[in-house]
C-alpha positions as CSV (number, residue, x, y, z in Angstrom):
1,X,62.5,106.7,12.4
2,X,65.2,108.1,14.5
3,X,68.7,107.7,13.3
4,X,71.7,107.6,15.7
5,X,74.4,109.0,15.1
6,X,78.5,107.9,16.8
7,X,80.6,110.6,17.5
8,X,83.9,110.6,19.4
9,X,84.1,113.6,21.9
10,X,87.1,114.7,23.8
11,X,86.7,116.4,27.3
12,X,89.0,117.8,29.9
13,X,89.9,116.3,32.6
14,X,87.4,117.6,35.2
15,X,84.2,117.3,33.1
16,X,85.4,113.8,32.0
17,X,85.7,113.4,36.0
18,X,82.3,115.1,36.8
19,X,80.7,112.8,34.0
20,X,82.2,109.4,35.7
21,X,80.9,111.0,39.4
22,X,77.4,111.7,38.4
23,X,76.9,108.5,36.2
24,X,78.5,106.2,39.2
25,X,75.8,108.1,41.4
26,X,73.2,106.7,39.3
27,X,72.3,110.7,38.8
28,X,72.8,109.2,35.3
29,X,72.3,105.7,33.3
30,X,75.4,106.1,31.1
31,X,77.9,108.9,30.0
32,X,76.0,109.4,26.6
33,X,72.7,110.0,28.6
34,X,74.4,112.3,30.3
35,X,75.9,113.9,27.4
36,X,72.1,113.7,25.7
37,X,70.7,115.6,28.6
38,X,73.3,118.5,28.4
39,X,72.4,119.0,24.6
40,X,68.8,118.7,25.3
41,X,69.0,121.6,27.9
42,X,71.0,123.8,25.6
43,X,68.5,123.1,23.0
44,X,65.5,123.7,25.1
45,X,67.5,126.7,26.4
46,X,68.1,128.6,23.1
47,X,64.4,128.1,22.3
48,X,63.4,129.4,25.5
49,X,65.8,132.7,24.7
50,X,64.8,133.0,21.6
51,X,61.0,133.0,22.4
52,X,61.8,135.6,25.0
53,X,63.3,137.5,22.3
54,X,60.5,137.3,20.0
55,X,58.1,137.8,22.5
56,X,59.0,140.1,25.0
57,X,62.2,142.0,23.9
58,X,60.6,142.9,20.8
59,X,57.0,143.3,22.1
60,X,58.8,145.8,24.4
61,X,60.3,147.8,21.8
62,X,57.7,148.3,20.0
63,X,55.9,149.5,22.9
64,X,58.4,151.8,23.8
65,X,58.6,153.1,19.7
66,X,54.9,153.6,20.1
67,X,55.0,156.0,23.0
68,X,58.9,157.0,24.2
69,X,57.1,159.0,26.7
70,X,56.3,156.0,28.9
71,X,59.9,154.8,29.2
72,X,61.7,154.5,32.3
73,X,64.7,156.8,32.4
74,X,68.1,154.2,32.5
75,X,69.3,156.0,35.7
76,X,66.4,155.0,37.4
77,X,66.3,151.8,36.6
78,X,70.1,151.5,37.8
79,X,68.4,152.9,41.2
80,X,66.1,151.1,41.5
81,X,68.4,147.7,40.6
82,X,70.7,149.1,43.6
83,X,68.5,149.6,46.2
84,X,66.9,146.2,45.8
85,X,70.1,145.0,45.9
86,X,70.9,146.4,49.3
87,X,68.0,145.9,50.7
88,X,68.6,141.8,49.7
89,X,71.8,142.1,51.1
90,X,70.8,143.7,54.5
91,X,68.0,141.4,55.1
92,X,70.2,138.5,54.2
């Protein structure tokens, strides 16, 4: 069984507007599903980092502490990052 909990949250002015906009849009049924969905998504978003963590930043590591011979020199990644860049920028 789920219990709820009441808590009292204060808000500046321009989220408490951007709450009352979105809920009078219907985007939401009331402020505190709105407020529900926020802390969902920042739940479901430190899981997501933290899996990323666990499983690729760390997979990675290891791979590189395995054989440093295969790593990609920082400069060139740096490049690399740049010319994509440009090339995104030129093409619009």
């Amino acid at each position: 069984m789920n219990a709820n909990v009441s808590i009292k949250v204060t808000l500046p002015a321009e989220l408490a507007e951007a709450m009352r906009v979105k809920v009078e849009a219907g985007e939401y049924a009331s402020a505190e599903e709105m407020l529900k969905a926020g802390v969902q998504t920042l739940i479901d978003r430190d899981k997501a980092l933290d899996r990323w963590l666990r499983e690729e930043v760390v997979a990675g590591h290891a791979e590189y502490l395995a054989d440093p011979g295969k790593a990609t020199d920082a400069e060139d990644v740096l490049a690399h990052l740049k010319d994509r860049r440009t090339r995104r920028a030129a093409n619009g």
